[in-house]
C-alpha positions as CSV (number, residue, x, y, z in Angstrom):
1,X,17.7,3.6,5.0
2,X,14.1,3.1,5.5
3,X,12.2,0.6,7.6
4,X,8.7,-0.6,6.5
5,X,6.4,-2.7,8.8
6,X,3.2,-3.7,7.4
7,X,0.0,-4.3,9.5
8,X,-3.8,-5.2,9.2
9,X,-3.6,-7.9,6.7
10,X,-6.3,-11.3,7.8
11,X,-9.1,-12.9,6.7
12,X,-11.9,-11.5,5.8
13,X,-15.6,-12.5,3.7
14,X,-16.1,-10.9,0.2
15,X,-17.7,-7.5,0.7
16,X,-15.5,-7.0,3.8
17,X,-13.3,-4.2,5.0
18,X,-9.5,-4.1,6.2
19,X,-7.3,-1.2,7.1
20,X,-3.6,-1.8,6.1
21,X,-1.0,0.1,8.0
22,X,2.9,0.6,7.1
23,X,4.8,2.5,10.1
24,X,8.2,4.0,8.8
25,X,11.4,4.6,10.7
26,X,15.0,5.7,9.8
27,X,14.7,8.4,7.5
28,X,12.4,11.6,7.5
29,X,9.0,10.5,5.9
30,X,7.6,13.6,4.5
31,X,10.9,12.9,2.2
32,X,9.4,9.8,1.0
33,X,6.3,9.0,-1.6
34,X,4.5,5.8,-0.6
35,X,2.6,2.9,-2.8
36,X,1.0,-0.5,-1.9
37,X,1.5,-3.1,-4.0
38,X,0.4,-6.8,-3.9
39,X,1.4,-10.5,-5.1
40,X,-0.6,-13.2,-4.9
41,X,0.9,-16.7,-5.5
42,X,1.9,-17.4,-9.5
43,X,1.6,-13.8,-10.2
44,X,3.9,-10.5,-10.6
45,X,4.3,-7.9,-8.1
46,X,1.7,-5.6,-9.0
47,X,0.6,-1.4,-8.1
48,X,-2.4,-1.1,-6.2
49,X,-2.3,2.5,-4.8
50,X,0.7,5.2,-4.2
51,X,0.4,9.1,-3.0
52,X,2.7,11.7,-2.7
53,X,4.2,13.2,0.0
54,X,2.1,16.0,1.1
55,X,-1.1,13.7,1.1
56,X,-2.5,15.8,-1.9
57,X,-1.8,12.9,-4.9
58,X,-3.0,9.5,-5.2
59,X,-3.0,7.2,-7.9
60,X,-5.0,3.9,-7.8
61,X,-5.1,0.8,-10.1
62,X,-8.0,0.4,-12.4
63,X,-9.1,-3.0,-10.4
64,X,-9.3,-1.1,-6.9
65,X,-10.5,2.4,-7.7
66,X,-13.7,3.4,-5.9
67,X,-13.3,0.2,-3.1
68,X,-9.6,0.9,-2.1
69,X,-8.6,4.6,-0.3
70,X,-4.6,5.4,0.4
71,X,-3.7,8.2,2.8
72,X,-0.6,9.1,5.1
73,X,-0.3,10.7,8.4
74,X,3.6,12.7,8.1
75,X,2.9,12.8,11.7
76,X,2.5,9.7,12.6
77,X,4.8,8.3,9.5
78,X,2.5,5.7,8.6
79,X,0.4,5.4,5.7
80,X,-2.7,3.2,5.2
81,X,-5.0,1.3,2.9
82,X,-8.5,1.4,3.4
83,X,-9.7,-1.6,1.3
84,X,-13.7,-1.6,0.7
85,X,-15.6,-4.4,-1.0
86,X,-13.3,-6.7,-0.8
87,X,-13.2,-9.6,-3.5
88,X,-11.4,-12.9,-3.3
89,X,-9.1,-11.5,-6.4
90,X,-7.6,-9.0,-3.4
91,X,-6.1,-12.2,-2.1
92,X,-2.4,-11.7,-2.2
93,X,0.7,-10.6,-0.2
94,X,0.3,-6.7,0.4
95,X,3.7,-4.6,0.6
96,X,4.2,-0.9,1.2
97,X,6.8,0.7,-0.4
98,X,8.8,4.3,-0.4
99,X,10.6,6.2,-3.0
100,X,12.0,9.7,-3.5
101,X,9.3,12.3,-3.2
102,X,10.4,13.7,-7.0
103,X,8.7,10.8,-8.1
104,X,5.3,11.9,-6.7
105,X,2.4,9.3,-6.6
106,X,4.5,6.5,-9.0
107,X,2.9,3.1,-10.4
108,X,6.4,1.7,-10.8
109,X,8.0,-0.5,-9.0
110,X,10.9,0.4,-10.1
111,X,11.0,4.3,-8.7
112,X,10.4,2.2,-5.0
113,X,13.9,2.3,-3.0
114,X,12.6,0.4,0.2
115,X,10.0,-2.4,1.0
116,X,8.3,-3.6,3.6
117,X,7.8,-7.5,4.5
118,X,4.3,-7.8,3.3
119,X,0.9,-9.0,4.8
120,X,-0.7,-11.5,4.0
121,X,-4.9,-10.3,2.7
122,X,-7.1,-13.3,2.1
123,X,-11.0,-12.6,1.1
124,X,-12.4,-16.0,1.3
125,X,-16.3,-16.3,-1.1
């Protein structure tokens, strides 16, 4: 089993910054890929960001490339999600997620074994 506990979320103005963290316990990390994915109210579950897990892959969403920045510290085992620019479309529920590594830096939910709670990102206008 793998634990996932989310932090950062808030409120923030449009053009604002947040840095998510997800701090992982129970099984070795460096075993594990990672994504972010977010649901805001009425809508699915959908990918925002994943990365392998060496740190060397990443794979973004079209609507958050160049604002949103995933990276992982195997030391630490936490990964993060550096969200630039924010918009009040980012408003949602953001999860972090872990799958086998042999799926590398996966869009789909479906390859994700383990989920965090979420954390709750509003960008007010």
């Amino acid at each position: 089993q793998v634990q996932l506990v989310e932090s950062g979320g808030g409120l923030v103005q449009a053009g604002g910054s947040l840095r998510l963290s997800c701090a992982a316990s129970g099984r070795t990390f460096s075993n594990f890929a990672m994504g972010w994915f977010r649901q805001a109210p009425g809508k699915e579950r959908e990918f925002v960001a994943a990365i392998n897990w060496a740190g060397a892959t990443t794979n973004y969403a079209d609507s958050v490339k160049g604002r949103f920045t995933i990276s992982r510290d195997n030391a630490k085992n936490t990964v993060y999600l550096q969200m630039n620019s924010l918009k009040p479309e980012d408003t949602a529920v953001y999860y972090c997620a872990a799958a086998q590594s042999a799926f590398g830096a996966t869009m789909f939910r479906a390859n994700y074994d383990y989920w965090g709670q979420g954390t709750q990102v509003t960008v007010s206008s």
